[in-house]
PyMOL CGO cylinders between C-alpha atoms (Angstrom):
from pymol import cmd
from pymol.cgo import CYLINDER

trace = [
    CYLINDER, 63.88, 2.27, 108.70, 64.34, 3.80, 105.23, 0.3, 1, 1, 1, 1, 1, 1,
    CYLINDER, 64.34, 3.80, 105.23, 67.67, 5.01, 104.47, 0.3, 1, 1, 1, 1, 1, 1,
    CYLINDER, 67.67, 5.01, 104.47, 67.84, 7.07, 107.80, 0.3, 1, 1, 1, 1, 1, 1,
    CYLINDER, 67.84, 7.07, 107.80, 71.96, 7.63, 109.69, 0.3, 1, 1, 1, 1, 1, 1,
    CYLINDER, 71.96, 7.63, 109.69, 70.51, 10.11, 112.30, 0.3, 1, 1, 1, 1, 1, 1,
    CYLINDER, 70.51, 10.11, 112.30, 67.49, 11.01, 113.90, 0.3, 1, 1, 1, 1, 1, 1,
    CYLINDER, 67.49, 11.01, 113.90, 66.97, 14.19, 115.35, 0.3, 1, 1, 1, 1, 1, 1,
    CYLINDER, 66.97, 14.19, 115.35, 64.81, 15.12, 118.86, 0.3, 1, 1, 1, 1, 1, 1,
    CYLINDER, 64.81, 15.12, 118.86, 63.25, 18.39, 119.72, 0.3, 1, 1, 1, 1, 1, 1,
    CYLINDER, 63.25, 18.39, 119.72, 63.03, 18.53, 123.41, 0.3, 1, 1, 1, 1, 1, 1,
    CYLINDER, 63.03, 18.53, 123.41, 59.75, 19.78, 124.90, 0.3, 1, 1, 1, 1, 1, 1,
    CYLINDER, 59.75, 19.78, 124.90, 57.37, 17.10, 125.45, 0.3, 1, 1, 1, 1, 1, 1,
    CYLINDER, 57.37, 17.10, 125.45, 59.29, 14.44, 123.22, 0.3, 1, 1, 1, 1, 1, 1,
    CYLINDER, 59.29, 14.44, 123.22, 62.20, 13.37, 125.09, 0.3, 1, 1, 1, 1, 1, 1,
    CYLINDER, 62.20, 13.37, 125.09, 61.33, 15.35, 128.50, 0.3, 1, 1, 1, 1, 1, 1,
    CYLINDER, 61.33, 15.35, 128.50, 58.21, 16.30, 129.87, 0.3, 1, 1, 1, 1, 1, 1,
    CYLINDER, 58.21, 16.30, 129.87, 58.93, 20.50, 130.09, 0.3, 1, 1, 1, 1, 1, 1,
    CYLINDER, 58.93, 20.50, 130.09, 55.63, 21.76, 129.83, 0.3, 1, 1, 1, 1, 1, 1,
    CYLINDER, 55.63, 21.76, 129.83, 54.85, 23.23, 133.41, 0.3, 1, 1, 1, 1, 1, 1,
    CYLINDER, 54.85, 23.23, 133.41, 58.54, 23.85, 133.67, 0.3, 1, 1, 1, 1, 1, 1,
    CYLINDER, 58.54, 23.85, 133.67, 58.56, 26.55, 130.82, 0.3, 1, 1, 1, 1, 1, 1,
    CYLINDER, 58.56, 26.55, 130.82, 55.41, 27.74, 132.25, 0.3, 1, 1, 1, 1, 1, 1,
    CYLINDER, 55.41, 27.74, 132.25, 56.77, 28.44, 135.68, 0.3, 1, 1, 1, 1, 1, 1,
    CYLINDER, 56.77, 28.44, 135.68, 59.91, 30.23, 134.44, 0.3, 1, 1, 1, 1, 1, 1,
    CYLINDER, 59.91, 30.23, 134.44, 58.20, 32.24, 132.00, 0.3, 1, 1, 1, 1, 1, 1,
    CYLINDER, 58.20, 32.24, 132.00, 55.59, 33.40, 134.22, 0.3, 1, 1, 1, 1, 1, 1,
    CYLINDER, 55.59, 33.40, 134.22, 58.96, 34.16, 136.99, 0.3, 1, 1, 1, 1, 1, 1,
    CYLINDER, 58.96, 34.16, 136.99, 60.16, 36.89, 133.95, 0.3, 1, 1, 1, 1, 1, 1,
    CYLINDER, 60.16, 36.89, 133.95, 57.19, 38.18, 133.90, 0.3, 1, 1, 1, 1, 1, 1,
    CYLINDER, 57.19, 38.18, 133.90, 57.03, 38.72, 136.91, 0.3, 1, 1, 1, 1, 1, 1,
    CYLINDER, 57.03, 38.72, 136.91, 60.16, 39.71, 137.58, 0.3, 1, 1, 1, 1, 1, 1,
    CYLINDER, 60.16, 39.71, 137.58, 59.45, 42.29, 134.90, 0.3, 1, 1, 1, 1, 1, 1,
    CYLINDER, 59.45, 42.29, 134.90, 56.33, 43.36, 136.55, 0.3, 1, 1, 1, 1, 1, 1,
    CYLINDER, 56.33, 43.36, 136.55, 53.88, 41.45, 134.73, 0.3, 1, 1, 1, 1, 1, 1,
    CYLINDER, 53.88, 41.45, 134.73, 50.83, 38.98, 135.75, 0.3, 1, 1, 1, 1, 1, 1,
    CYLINDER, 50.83, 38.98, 135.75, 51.56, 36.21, 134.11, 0.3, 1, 1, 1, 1, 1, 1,
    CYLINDER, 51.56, 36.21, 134.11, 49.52, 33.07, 132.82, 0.3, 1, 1, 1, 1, 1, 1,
    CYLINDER, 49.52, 33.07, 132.82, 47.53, 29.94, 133.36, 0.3, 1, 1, 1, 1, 1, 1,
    CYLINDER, 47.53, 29.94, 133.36, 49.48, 26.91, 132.17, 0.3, 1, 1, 1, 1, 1, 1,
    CYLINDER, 49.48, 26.91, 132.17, 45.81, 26.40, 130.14, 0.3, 1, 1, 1, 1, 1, 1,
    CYLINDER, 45.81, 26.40, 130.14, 46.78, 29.76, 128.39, 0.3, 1, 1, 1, 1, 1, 1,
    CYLINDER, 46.78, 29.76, 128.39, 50.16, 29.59, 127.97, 0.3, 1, 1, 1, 1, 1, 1,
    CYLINDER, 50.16, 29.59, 127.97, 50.66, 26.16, 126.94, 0.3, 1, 1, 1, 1, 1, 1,
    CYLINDER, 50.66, 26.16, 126.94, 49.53, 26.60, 123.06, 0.3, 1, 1, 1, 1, 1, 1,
    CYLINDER, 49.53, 26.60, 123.06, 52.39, 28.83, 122.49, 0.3, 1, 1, 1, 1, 1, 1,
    CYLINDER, 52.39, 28.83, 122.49, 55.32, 26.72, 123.93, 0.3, 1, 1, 1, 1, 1, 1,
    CYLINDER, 55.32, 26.72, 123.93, 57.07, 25.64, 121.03, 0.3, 1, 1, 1, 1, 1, 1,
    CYLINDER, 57.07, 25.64, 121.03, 57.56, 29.03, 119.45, 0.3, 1, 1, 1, 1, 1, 1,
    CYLINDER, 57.56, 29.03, 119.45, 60.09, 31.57, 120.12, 0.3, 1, 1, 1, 1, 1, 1,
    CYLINDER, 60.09, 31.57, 120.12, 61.54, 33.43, 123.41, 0.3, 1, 1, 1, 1, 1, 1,
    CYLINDER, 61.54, 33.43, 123.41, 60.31, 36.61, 122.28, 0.3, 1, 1, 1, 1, 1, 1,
    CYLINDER, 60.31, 36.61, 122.28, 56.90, 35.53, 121.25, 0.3, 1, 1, 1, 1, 1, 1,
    CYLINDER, 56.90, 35.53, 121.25, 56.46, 33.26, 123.93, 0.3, 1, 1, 1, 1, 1, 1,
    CYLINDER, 56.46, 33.26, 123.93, 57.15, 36.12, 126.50, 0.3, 1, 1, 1, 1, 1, 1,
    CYLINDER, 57.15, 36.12, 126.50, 54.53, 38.75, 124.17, 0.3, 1, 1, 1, 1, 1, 1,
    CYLINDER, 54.53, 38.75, 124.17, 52.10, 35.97, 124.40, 0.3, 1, 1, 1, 1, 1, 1,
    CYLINDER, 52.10, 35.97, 124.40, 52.74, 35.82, 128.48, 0.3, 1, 1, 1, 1, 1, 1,
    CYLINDER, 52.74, 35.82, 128.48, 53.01, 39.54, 129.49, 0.3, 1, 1, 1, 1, 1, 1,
    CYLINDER, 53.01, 39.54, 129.49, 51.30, 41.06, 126.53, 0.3, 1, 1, 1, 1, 1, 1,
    CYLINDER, 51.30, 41.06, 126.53, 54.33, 42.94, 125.65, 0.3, 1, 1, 1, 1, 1, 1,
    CYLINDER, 54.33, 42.94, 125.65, 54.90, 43.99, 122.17, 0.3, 1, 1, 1, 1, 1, 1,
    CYLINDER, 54.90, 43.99, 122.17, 57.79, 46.60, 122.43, 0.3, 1, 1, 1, 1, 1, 1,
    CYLINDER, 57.79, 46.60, 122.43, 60.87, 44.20, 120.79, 0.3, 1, 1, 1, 1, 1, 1,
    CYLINDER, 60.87, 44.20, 120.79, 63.06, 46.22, 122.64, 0.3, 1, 1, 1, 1, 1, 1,
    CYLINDER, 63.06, 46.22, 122.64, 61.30, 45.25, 125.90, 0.3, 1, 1, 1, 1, 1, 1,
    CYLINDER, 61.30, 45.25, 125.90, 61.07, 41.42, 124.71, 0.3, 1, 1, 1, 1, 1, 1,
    CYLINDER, 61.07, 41.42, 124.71, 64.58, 41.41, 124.21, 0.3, 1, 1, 1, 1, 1, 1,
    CYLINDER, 64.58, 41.41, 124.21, 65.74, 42.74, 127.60, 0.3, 1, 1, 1, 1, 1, 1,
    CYLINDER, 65.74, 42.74, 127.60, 62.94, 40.06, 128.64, 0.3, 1, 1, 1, 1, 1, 1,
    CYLINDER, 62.94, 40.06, 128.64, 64.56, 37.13, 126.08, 0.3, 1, 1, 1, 1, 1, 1,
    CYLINDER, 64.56, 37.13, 126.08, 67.84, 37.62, 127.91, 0.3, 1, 1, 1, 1, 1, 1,
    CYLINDER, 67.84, 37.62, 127.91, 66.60, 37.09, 131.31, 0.3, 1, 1, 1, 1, 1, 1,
    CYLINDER, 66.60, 37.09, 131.31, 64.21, 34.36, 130.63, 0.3, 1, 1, 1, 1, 1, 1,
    CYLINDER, 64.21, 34.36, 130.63, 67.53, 32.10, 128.66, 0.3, 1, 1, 1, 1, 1, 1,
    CYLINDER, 67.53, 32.10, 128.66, 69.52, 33.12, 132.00, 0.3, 1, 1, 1, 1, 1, 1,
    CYLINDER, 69.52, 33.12, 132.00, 66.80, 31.79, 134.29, 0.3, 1, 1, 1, 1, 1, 1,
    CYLINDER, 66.80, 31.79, 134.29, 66.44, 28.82, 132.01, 0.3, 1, 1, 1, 1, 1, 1,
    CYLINDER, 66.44, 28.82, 132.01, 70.45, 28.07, 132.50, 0.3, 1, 1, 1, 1, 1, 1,
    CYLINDER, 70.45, 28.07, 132.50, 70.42, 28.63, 136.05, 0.3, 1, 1, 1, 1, 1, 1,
    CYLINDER, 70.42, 28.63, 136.05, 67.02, 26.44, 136.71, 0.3, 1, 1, 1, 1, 1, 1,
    CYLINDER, 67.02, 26.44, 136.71, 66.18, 24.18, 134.10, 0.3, 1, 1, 1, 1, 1, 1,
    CYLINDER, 66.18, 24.18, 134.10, 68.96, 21.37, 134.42, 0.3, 1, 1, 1, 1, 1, 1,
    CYLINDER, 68.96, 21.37, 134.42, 67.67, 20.73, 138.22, 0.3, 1, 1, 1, 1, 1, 1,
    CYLINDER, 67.67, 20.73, 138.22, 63.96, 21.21, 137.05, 0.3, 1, 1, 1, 1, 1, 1,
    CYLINDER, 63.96, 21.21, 137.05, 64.01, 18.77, 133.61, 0.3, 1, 1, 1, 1, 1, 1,
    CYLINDER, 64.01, 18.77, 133.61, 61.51, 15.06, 133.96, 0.3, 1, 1, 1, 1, 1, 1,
    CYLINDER, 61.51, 15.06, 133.96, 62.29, 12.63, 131.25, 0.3, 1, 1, 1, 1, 1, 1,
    CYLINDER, 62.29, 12.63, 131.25, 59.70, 10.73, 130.50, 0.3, 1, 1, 1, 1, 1, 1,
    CYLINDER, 59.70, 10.73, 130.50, 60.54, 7.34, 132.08, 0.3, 1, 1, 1, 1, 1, 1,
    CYLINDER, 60.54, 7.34, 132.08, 61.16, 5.51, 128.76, 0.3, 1, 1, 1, 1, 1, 1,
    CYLINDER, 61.16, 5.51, 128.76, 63.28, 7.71, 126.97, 0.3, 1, 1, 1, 1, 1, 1,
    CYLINDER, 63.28, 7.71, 126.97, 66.85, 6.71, 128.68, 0.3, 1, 1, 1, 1, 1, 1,
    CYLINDER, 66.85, 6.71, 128.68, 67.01, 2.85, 127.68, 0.3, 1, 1, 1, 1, 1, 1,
    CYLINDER, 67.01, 2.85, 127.68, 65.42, 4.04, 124.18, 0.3, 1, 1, 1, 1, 1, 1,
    CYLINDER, 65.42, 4.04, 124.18, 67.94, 6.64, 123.49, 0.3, 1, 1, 1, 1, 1, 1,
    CYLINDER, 67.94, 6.64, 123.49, 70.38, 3.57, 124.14, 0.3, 1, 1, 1, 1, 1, 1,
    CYLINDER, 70.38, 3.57, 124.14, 68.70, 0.88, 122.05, 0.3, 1, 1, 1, 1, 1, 1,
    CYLINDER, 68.70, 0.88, 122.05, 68.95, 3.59, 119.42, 0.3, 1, 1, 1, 1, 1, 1,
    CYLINDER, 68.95, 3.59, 119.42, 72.63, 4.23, 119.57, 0.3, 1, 1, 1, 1, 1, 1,
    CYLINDER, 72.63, 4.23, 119.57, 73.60, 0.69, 119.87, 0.3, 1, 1, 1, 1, 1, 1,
    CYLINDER, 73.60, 0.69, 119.87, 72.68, 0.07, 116.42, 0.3, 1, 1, 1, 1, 1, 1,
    CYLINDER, 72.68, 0.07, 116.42, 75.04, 3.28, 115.47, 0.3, 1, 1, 1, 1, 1, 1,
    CYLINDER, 75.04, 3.28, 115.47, 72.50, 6.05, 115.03, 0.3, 1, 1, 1, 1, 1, 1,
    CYLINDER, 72.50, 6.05, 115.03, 73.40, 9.43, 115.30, 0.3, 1, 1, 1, 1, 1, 1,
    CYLINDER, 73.40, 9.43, 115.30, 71.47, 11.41, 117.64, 0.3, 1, 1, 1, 1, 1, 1,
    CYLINDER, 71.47, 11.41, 117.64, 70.66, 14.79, 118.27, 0.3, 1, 1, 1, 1, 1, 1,
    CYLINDER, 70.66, 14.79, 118.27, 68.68, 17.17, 120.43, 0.3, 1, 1, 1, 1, 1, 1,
    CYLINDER, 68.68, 17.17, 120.43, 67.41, 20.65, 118.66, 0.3, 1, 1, 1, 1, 1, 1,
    CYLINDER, 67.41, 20.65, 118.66, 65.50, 23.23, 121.24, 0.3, 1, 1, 1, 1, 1, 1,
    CYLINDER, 65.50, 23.23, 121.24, 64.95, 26.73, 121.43, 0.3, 1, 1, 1, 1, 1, 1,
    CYLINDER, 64.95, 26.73, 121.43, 66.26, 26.24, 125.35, 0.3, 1, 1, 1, 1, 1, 1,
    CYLINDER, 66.26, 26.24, 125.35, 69.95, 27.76, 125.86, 0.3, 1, 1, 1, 1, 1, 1,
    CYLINDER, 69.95, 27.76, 125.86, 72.62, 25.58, 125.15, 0.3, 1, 1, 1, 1, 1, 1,
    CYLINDER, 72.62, 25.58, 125.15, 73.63, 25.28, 128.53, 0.3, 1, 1, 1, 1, 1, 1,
    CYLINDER, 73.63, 25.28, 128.53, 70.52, 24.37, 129.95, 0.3, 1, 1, 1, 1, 1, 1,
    CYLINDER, 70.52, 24.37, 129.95, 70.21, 21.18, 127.90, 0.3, 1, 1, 1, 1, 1, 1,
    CYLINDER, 70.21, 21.18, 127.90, 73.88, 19.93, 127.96, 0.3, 1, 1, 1, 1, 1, 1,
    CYLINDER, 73.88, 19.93, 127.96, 73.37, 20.34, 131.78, 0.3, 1, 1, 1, 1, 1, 1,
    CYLINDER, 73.37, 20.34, 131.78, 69.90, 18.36, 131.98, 0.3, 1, 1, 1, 1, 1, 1,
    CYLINDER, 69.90, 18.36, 131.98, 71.51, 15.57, 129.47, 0.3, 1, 1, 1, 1, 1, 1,
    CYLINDER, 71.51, 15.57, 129.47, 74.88, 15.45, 132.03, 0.3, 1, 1, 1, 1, 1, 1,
    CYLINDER, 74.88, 15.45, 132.03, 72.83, 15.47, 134.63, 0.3, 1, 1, 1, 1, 1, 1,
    CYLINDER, 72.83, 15.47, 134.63, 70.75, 12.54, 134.00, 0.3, 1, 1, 1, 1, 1, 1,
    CYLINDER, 70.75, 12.54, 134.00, 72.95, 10.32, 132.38, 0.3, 1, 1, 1, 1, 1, 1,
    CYLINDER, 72.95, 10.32, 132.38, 71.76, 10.83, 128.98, 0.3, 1, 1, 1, 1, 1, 1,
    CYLINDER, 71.76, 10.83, 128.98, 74.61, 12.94, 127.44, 0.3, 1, 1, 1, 1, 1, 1,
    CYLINDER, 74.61, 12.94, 127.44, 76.16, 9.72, 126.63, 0.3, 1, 1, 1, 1, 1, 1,
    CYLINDER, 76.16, 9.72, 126.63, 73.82, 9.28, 123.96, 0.3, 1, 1, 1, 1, 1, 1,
    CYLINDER, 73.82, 9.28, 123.96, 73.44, 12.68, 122.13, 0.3, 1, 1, 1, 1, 1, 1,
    CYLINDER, 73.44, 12.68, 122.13, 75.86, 13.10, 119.76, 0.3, 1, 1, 1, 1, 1, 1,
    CYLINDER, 75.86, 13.10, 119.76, 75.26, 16.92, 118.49, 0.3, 1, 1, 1, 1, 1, 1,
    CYLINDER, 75.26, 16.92, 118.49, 73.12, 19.82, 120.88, 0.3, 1, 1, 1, 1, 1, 1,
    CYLINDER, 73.12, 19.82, 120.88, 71.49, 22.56, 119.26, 0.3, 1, 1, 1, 1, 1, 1,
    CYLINDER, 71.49, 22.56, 119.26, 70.23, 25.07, 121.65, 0.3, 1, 1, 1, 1, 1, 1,
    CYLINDER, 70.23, 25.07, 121.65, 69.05, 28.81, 120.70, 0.3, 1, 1, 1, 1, 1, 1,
    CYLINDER, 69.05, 28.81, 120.70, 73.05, 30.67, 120.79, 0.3, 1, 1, 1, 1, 1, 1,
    CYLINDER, 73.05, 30.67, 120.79, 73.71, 27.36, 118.06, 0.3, 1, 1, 1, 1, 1, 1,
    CYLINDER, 73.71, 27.36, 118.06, 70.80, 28.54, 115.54, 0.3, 1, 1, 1, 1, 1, 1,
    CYLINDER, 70.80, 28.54, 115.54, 71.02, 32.22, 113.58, 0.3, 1, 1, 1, 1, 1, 1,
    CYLINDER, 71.02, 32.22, 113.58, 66.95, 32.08, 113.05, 0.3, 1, 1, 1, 1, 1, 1,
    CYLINDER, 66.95, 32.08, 113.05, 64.38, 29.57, 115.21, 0.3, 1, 1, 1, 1, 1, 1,
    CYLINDER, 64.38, 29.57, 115.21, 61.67, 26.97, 114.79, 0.3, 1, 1, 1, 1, 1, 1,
    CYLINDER, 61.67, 26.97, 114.79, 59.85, 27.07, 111.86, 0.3, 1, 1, 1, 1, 1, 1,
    CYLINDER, 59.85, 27.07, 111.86, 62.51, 28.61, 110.66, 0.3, 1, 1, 1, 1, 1, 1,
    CYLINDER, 62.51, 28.61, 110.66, 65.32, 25.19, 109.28, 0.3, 1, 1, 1, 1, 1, 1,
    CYLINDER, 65.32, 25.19, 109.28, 68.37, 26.89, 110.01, 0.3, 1, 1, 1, 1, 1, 1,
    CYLINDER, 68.37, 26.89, 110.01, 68.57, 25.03, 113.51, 0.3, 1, 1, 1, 1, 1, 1,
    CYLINDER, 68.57, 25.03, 113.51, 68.02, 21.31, 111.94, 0.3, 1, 1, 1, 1, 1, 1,
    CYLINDER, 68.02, 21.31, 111.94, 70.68, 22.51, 109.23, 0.3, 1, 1, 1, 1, 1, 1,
    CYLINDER, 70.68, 22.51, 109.23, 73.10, 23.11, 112.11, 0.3, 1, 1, 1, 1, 1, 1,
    CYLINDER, 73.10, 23.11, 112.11, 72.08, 20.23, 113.52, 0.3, 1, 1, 1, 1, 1, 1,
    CYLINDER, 72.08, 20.23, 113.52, 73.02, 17.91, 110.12, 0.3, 1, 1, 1, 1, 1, 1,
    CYLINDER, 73.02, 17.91, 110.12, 76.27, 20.18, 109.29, 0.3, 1, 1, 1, 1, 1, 1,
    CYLINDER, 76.27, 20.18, 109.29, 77.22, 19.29, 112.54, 0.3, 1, 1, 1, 1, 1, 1,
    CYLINDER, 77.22, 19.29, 112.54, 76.55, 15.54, 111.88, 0.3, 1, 1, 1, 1, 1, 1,
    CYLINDER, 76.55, 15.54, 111.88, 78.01, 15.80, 108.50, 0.3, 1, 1, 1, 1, 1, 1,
    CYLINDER, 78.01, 15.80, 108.50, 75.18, 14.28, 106.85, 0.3, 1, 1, 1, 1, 1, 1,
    CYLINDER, 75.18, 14.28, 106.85, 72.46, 15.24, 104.39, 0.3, 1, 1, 1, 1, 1, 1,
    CYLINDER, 72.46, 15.24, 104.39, 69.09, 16.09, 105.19, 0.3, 1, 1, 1, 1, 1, 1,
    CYLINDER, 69.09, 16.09, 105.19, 67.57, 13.03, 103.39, 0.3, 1, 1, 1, 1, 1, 1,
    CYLINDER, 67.57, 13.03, 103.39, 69.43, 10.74, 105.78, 0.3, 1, 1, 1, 1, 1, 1,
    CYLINDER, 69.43, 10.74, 105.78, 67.76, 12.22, 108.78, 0.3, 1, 1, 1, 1, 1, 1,
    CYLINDER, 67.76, 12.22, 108.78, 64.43, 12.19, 110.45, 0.3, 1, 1, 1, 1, 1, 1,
    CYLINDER, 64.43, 12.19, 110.45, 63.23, 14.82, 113.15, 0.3, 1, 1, 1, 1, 1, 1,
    CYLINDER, 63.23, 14.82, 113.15, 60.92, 13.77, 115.33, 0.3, 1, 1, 1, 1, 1, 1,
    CYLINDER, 60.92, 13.77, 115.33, 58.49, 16.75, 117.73, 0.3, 1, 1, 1, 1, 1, 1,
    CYLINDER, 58.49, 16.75, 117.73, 55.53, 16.99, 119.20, 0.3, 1, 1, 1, 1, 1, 1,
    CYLINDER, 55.53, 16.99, 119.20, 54.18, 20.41, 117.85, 0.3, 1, 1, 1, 1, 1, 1,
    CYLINDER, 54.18, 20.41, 117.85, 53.17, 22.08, 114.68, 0.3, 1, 1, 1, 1, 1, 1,
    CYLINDER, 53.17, 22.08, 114.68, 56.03, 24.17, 114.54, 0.3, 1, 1, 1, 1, 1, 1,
    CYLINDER, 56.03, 24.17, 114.54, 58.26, 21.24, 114.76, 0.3, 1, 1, 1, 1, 1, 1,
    CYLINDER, 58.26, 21.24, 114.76, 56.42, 20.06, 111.46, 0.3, 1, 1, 1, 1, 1, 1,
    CYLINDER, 56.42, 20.06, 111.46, 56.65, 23.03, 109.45, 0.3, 1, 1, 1, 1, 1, 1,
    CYLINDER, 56.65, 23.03, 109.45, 60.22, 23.32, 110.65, 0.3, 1, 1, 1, 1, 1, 1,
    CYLINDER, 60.22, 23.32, 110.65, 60.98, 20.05, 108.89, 0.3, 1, 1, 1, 1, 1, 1,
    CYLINDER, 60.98, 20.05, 108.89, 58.90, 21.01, 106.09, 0.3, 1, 1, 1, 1, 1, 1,
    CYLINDER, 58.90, 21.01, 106.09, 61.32, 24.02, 105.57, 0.3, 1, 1, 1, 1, 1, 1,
    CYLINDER, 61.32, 24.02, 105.57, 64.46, 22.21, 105.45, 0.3, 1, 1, 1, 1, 1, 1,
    CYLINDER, 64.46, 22.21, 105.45, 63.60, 19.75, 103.48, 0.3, 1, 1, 1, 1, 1, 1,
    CYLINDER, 63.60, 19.75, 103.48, 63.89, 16.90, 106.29, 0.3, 1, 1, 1, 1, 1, 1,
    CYLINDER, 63.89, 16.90, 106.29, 61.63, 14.11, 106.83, 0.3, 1, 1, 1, 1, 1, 1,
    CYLINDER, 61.63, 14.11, 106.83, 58.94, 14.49, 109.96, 0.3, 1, 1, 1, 1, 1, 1,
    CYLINDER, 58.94, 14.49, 109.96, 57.82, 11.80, 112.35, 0.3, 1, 1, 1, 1, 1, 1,
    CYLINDER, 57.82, 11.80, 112.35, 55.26, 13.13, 115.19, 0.3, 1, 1, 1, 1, 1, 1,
    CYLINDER, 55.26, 13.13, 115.19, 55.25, 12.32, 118.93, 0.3, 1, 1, 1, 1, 1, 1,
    CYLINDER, 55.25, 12.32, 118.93, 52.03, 12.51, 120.13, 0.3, 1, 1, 1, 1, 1, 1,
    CYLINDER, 52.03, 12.51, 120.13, 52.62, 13.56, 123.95, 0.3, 1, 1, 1, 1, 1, 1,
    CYLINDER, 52.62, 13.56, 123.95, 52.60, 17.11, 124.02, 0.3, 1, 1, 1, 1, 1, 1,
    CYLINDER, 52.60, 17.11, 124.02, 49.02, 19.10, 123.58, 0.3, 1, 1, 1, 1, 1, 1,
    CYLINDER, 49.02, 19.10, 123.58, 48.65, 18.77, 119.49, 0.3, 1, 1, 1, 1, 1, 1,
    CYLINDER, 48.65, 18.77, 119.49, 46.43, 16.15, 118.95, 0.3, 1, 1, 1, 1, 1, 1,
    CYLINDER, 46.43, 16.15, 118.95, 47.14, 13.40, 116.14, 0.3, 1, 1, 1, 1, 1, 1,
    CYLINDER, 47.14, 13.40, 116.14, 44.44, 14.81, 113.30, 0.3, 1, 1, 1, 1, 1, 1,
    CYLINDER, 44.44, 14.81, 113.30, 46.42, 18.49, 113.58, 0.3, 1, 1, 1, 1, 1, 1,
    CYLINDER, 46.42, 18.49, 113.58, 49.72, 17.28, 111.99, 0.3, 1, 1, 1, 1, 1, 1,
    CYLINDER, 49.72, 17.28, 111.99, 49.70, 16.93, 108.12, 0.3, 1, 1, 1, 1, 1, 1,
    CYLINDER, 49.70, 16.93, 108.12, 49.40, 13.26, 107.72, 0.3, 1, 1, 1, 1, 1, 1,
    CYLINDER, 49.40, 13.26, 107.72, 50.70, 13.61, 104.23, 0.3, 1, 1, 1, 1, 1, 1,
    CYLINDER, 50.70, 13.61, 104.23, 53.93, 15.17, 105.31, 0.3, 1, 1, 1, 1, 1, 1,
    CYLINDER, 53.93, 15.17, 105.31, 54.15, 12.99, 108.58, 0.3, 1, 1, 1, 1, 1, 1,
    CYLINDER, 54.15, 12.99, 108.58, 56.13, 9.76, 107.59, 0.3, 1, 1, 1, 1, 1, 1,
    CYLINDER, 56.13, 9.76, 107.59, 55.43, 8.13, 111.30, 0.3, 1, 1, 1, 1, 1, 1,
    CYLINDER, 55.43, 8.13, 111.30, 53.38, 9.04, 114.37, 0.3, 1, 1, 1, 1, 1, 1,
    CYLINDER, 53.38, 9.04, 114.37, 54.42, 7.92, 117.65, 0.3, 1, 1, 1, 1, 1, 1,
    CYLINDER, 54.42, 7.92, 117.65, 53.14, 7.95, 120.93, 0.3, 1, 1, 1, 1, 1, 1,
    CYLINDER, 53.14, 7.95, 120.93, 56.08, 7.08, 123.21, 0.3, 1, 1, 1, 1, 1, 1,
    CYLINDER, 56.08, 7.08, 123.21, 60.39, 7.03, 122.56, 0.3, 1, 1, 1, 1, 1, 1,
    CYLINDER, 60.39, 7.03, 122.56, 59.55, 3.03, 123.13, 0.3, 1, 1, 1, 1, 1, 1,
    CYLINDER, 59.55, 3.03, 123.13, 57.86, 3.27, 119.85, 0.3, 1, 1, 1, 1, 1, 1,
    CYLINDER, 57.86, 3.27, 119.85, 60.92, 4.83, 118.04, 0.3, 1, 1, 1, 1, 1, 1,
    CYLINDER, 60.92, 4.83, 118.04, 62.99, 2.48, 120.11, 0.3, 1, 1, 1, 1, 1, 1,
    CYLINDER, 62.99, 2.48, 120.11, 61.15, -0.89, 118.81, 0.3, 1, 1, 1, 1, 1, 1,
    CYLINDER, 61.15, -0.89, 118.81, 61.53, 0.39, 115.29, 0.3, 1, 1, 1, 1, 1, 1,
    CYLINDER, 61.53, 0.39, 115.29, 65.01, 1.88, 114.94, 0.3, 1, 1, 1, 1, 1, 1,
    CYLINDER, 65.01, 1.88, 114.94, 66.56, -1.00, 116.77, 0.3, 1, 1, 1, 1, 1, 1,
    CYLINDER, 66.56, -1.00, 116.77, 64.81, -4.12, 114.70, 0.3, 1, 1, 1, 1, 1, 1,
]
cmd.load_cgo(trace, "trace")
């Protein structure tokens, strides 16, 4: 497809299905922090986005002194819990290898620590496959911010014309937009298929089968 060397994944409801797992570990800070908390209803439309605004959003916090102290937790919680807590949606481990058998580069961008995804990938067998990791400590600035996807193709030693990212949410979209990188949506998180920019959007996909079947042809 095209001239593509690399595709890159975001994480949350592309590859693994994370939703109720952020949602449980942010509502733990915020608890833990003596806050309510959320409905997965109304915390869901702002997974995607930054710690720090994710957590506002939750506790309705807007000291950034507070959110900080908060930040830290929530990535320490997210090391300690997420690797035992991560689903993969059931087709994305024999796609991820149909991909790299025809020599792909792959790579995984998320605002989730570092730690938390290497561990998840290890755990499940999927490391194997994932050639660079860019997790929040990897990235100076965040999603829509580029600076993580221009990590991510430093770190793969390609340009950004030879690599498509592939998410499931607006930010993911406008993150590509900013770097210059070309955009493929995965329709299984909560933005439906008329929200992207179907201008900018070069392919949409419902499952990793999908971008399986036509990066392995």
């Amino acid at each position: 497809m095209n001239n593509y060397k690399a595709i890159v994944f975001d994480f949350d409801m592309t590859l693994a299905d994370t939703a109720l797992v952020i949602v449980t570990l942010l509502n733990q800070v915020a608890g833990e922090f003596g806050y309510s908390g959320m409905s997965a209803e109304e915390v869901l439309p702002i997974v995607g986005y930054g710690h720090e605004i994710m957590l506002s959003h939750v506790t309705g916090e807007k000291d950034p002194e507070k959110l900080h102290v908060m930040r830290d937790r929530y990535r320490q919680v997210c090391r300690e819990r997420m690797p035992d807590m991560m689903v993969y949606f059931s087709d994305v481990p024999e796609s991820l290898r149909r991909i790299k058998e025809r020599g792909f580069l792959l790579g995984v961008l998320s605002q989730k620590p570092h730690a938390a995804l290497s561990g998840s990938l290890e755990r499940h067998g999927l490391a194997q496959y994932i050639d660079v990791v860019t997790g929040c400590e990897d990235a100076q600035a965040h999603k829509p911010d580029p600076n993580g996807l221009l990590v991510s193709a430093r770190a793969m030693k390609l340009a950004v014309s030879e690599i498509l990212f592939i998410g499931d949410h607006l930010v993911d979209q406008e993150t590509a937009r900013a770097a210059g990188m070309d955009f493929a949506a995965m329709l299984r998180g909560i933005t439906a298929k008329e929200k992207f920019d179907s201008g900018f959007v070069k392919h949409f996909y419902y499952t990793a089968g999908q971008v399986a079947d036509e990066f392995s042809a």
